[in-house]
N, C-alpha and C positions, 0 to 999 in steps of 0.2 A: 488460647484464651481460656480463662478459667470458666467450668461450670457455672459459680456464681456469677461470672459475667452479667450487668444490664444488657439487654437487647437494647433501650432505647433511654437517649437522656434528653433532657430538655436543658439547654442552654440561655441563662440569665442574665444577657447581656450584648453586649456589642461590638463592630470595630476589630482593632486584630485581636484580642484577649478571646471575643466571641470564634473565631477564625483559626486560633491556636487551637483552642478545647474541640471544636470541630475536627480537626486534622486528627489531634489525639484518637478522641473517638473512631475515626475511619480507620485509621491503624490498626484499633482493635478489634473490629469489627462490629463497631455499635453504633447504630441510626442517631442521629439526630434531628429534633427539632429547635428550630430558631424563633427566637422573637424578635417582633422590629417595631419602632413607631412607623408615624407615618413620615417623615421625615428621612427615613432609615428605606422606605421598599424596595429601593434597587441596589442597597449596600450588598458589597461580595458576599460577606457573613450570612444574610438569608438567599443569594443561589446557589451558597457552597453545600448545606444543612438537605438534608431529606428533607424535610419537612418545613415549611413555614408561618408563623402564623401574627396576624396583626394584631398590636394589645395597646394604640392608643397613640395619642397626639403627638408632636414630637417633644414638646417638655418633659423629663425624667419623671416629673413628679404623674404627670399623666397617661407614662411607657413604663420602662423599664423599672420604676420603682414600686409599681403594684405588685405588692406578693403576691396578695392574695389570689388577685386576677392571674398572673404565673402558675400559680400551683393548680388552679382549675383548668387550664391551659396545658399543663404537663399528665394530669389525669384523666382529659379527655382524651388527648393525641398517644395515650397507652405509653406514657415516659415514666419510667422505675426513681429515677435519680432526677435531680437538677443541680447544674453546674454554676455557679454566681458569678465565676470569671473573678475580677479584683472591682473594688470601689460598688458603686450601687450597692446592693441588699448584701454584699460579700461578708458583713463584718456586723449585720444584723441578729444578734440572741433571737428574737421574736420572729426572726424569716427563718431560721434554722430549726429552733421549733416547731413552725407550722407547718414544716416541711416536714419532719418527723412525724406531728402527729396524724397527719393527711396519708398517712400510710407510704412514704415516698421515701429516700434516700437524700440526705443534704452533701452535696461533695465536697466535704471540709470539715472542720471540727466539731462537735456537739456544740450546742448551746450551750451549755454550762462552760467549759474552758472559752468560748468567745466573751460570756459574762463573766469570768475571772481574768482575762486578759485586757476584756473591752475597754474598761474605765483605766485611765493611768493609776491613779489613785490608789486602785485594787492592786493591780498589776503590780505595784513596788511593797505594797503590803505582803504580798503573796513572793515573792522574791525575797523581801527580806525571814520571812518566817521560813525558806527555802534556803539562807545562806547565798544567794546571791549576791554579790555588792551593786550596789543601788547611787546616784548620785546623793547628797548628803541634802534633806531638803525634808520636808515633813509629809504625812502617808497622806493625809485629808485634804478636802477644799478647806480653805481659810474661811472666818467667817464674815470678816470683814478688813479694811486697812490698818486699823492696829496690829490685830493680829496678825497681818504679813510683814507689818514693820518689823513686830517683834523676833520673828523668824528669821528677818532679812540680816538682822542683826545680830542674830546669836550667829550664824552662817558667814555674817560680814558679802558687802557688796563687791561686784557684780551678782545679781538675783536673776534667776529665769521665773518671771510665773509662766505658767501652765495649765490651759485647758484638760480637765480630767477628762472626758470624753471625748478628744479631740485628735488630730492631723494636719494633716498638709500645712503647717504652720498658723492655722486655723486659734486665735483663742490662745496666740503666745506672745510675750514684751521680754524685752532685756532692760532690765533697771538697772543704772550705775549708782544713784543718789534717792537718798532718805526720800527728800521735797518730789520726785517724781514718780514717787512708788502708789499712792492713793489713786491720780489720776490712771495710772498706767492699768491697775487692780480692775478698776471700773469699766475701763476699756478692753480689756479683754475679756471680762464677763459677758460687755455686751453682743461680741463678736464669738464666743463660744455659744450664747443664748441662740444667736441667729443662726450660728454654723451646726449644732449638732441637738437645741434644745435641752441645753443643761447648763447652768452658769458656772458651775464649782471649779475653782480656780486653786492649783498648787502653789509654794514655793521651793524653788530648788536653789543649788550653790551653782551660780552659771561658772563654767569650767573654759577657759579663753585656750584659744585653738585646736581643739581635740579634732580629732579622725569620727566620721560616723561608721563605722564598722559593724556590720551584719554577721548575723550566722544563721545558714537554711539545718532546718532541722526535721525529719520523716517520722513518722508516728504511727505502726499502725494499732489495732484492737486487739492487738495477744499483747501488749506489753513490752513491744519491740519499740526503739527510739534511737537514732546516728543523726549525727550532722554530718555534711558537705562543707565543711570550711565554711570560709567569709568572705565578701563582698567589700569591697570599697564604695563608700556612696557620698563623700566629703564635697564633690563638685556638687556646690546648689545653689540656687537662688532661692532666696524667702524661702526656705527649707524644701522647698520643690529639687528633689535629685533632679538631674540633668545626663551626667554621665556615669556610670556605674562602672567597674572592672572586678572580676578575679583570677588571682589573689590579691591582697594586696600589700604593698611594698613595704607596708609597716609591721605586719606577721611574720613572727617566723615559725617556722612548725612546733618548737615548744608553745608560744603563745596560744597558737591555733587550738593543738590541743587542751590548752585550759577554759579557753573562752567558748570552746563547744563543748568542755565537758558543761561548764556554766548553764550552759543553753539548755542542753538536755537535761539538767536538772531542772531548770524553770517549766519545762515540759513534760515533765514527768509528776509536777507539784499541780500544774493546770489542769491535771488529768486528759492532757492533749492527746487528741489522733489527727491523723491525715499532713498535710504538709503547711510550715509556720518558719515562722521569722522573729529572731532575736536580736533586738537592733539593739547595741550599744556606743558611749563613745569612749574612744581610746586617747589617752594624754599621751602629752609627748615624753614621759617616763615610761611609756608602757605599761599604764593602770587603767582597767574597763573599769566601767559601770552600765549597768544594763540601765535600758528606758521604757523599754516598752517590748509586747510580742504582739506581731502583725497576724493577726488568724486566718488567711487564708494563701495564696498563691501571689507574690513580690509582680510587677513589673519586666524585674531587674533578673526573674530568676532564669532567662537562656545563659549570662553568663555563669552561672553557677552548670547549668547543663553541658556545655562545651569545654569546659575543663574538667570536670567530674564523669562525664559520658555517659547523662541517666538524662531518660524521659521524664520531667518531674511532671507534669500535667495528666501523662499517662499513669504514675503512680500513686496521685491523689483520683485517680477513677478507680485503681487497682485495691488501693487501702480500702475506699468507700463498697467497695464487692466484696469483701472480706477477707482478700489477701495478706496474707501473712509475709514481710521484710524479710528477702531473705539473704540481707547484706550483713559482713559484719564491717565493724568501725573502721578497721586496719587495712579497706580495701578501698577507703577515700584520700586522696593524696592528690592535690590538684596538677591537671597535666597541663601545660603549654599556660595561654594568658588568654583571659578575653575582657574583651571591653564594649559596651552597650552603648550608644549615643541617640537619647530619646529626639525622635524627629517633630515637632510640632509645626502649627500654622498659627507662628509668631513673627512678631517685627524687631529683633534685639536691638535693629539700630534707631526703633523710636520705643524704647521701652517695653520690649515685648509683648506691647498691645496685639492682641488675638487679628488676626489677618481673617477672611470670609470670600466665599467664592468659588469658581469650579475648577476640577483639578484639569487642565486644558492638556497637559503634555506630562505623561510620566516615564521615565526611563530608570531604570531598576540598577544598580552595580549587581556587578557577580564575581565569579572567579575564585580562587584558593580561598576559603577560611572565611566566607562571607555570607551572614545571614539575613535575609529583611523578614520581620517580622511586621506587615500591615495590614490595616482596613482598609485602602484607597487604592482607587484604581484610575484610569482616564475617564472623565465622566462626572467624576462624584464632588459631588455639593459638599461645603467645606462650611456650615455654618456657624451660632453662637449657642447652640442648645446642648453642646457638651464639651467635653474637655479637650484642649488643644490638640492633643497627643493624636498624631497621624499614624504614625510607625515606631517602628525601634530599628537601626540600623546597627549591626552584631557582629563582630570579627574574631577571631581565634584564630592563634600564631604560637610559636613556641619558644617566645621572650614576649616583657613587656615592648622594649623597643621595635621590634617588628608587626608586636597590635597597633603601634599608633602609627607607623609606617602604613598598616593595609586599611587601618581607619581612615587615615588620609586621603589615599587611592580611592577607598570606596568612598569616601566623600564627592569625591573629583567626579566619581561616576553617577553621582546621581543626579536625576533634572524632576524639578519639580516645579510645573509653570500653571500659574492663574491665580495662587497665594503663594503669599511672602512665609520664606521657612524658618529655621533655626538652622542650615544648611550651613551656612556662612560663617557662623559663629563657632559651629563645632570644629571647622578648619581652624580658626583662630585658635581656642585653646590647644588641638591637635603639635600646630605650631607653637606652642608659649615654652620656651626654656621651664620656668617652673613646674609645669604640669607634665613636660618629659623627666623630670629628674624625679618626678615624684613629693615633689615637697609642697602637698598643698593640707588644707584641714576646711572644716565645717564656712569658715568666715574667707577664706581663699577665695572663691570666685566673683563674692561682693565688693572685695581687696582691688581685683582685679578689671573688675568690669565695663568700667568705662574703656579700658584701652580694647577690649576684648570686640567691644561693639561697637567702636568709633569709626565712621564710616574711612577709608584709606582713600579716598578722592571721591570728590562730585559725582552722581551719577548721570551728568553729562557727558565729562570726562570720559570715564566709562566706557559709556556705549558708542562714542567716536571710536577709541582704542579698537573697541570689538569689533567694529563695522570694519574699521581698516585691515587690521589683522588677517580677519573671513575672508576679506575682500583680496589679499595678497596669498593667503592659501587658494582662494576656489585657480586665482590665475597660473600660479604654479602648477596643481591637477591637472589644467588642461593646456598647461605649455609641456605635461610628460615630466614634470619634478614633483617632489616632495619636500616637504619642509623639515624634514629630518637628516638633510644631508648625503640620502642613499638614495642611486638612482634606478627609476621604473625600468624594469627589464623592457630592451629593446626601446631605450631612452637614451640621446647622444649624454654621453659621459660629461662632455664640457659643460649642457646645461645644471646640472644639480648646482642648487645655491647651499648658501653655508648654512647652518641651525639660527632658528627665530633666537633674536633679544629674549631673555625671561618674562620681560614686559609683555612681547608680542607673543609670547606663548599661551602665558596664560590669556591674553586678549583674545586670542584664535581660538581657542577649546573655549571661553565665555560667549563669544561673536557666532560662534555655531552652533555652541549648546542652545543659541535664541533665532 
């Protein structure tokens, strides 16, 4: 551990994000304190934390989103640093500063590169006076419907407007036609007004099927700055990634190399530290355009960790301590494959309306090359006062084909009973010809989705199947066979039966996992 090391951080957030930065921490040897609402008291994340302390209701707006209450909270319980985790205050100028100036440590970027990166707007400003290429579309909010017409038009249709202060699909429309561009304009003002309190709305040249393609990028305070390749992040709904992977199938190591030289240039123009993300999209010619840089720690970033073999969590504490990078570029080259499949408490097959309720039965996969990254344990209350996201479920293999093999598996192995998951669903795409061959883009899985999430028979049906199945294994077990064809030692040889129908297999592994 370095001398500069924090003795203690304070942790700005929740769930497994909160639960990862903890871990980190303990590795390094540095205490931590936890926040929680009330909503949150018996969450893993505050009995994992030395420390814990109550900051408020369970609404965001009245927990986790008080800074200010945070920073007084990290300076009473004697915390050097505080850690934002992703989402909430992660990506706030005004919490990074207060956090600076309260005499503390912010573990992420300076204020100023989150305020050059923060607004879109800026962010392609700054890219383009950087030589970055940029999608072709104008630096400003527009000020009104002529003016985006006029834009639309020099650009020609398909148009994306665009929330400048915006995300999660948050304050975005795809216009095809003139006549519906006013209405569309309006509409996403008012949905960026709601979502982030700013209305300023772009125009860009919407680009039909491209790749969302990422690149992590390291930063510390001497002037050190590498990327870790790219991310695949094209699987999404309503621009919510879903499944992540790297590398990805449409890089190849020259591109890599130019699209992370790209990155660290945009990172270097930000006056960026600590660890960040350079999201672009890649056409099917093989042309990026950058969109935007994420200021703090991805979601998505274990898969970037298990092919690269770096602690990135532990190295956004390490930058923020004054650690000096001591990689050079030519020592990142991704090994093996991995693939992320975000677990939530949704219903895909009634429109992935938000599922509520307690988690009654959890049973964890393991085995070669398998990671869970969660907040949720047996016990835990699964409400609507934050975001679906339960877990990340994480594989690393040494081909693409055998990550979606062990994603599979570990799909098989997981049980999650009292809400409805996305469980189901990620087998689906696991299984899709298209998404094994790799041939998908940004609009792929809305292309897809109806078949993806259409239920495969009644859930009558169903649960007879299972009941039966269960019902023909448990008698098997205790007639001294098994349902695999091999018989129990010191079991008559004549009784073993032949292997279950595929039907009845998977009914049996359903019927028992309930």
């Amino acid at each position: 551990m370095s001398a500069a090391m924090f003795s203690k951080v304070l942790v700005a957030n929740r769930g497994e994000i909160a639960l990862r930065v903890i871990r980190a921490c303990q590795e390094l040897g540095v205490k931590t304190v936890a926040v929680y609402s009330e909503a949150d008291a018996s969450a893993p994340h505050v009995r994992e934390a030395d420390e814990a302390v109550l900051v408020g209701p369970a609404p965001s707006s009245q927990s986790y989103l008080l800074g200010h209450t945070l920073i007084d909270v990290a300076k009473r319980m004697g915390a050097e640093a505080i850690h934002p985790g992703y989402g909430f205050l992660s990506e706030r100028a005004w919490f990074a500063r207060a956090v600076r100036e309260a005499g503390l440590v912010f573990i992420g970027p300076p204020a100023e590169a989150i305020e050059a990166m923060g607004s879109k707007t800026a962010a392609r400003q700054l890219a383009i006076a950087a030589g970055v290429p940029v999608v072709p579309g104008n630096a400003e909010g527009v000020r009104d419907a002529d003016e985006a017409i006029a834009i639309a038009e020099a650009y020609g249709f398909p148009v994306l407007l665009k929330a400048a202060a915006g995300g999660g699909g948050k304050g975005m429309r795809i216009v095809r036609h003139r006549d519906d561009l006013a209405d569309a304009l309006a509409s996403a003002r008012r949905e960026s007004l709601n979502a982030f309190g700013d209305d300023a709305v772009y125009v860009e040249k919407y680009i039909e099927g491209p790749r969302h393609v990422e690149i992590q990028v390291l930063a510390d305070s001497h002037g050190n700055v590498v990327h870790l390749g790219e991310r695949e992040c094209s699987v999404q709904r309503r621009h919510q990634k879903m499944i992540e992977e790297a590398p990805s199938v449409a890089v190849s190591p020259e591109l890599r190399a130019r699209m992370g030289a790209t990155a660290v240039a945009a990172a270097r123009a930000a006056g960026y530290v600590n660890a960040g993300t350079c999201e672009f999209l890649l056409d099917r010619d093989g042309q990026y355009y950058f969109l935007e840089m994420n200021t703090r720690i991805q979601v998505e970033h274990p898969v970037t960790e298990l092919v690269m073999g770096l602690d990135l969590v532990q190295w956004q504490i390490r930058i923020a301590a004054g650690e000096v990078l001591p990689f050079a570029q030519r020592e990142f080259t991704p090994r093996g494959w991995a693939m992320e499949c975000r677990i939530t408490s949704e219903d895909p097959a009634n429109g992935f309306l938000p599922s509520t309720g307690r988690i009654d039965y959890l049973h964890l996969p393991s085995g070669p090359g398998v990671r869970w990254d969660g907040g949720i344990e047996a016990g835990s209350e699964v409400g609507l006062h934050y975001d679906p996201m339960l877990a990340k479920l994480i594989v690393h293999a040494p081909t693409r084909p055998l990550a979606i093999a062990r994603m599979r598996r570990a799909l098989h192995e997981l049980t999650i009973d009292g809400v409805e998951t996305s469980r189901g669903f990620h087998l689906r795409v696991m299984d899709d010809p298209e998404f094994q061959s790799g041939d998908i883009s940004i609009q792929w899985l809305e292309q897809r989705l109806a078949s993806l999430t259409a239920p495969s028979t009644d859930r009558d049906t169903l649960r007879l199947a299972a009941i039966a199945a269960a019902l023909v294994a448990h008698e098997e077990r205790t007639a001294g066979r098994v349902s695999s064809g091999t018989a129990v030692a010191g079991a008559d040889a004549t009784a073993v039966t032949a292997p279950l129908a595929g039907w009845a297999a998977v009914a049996r592994r359903e019927g028992l996992r309930s």
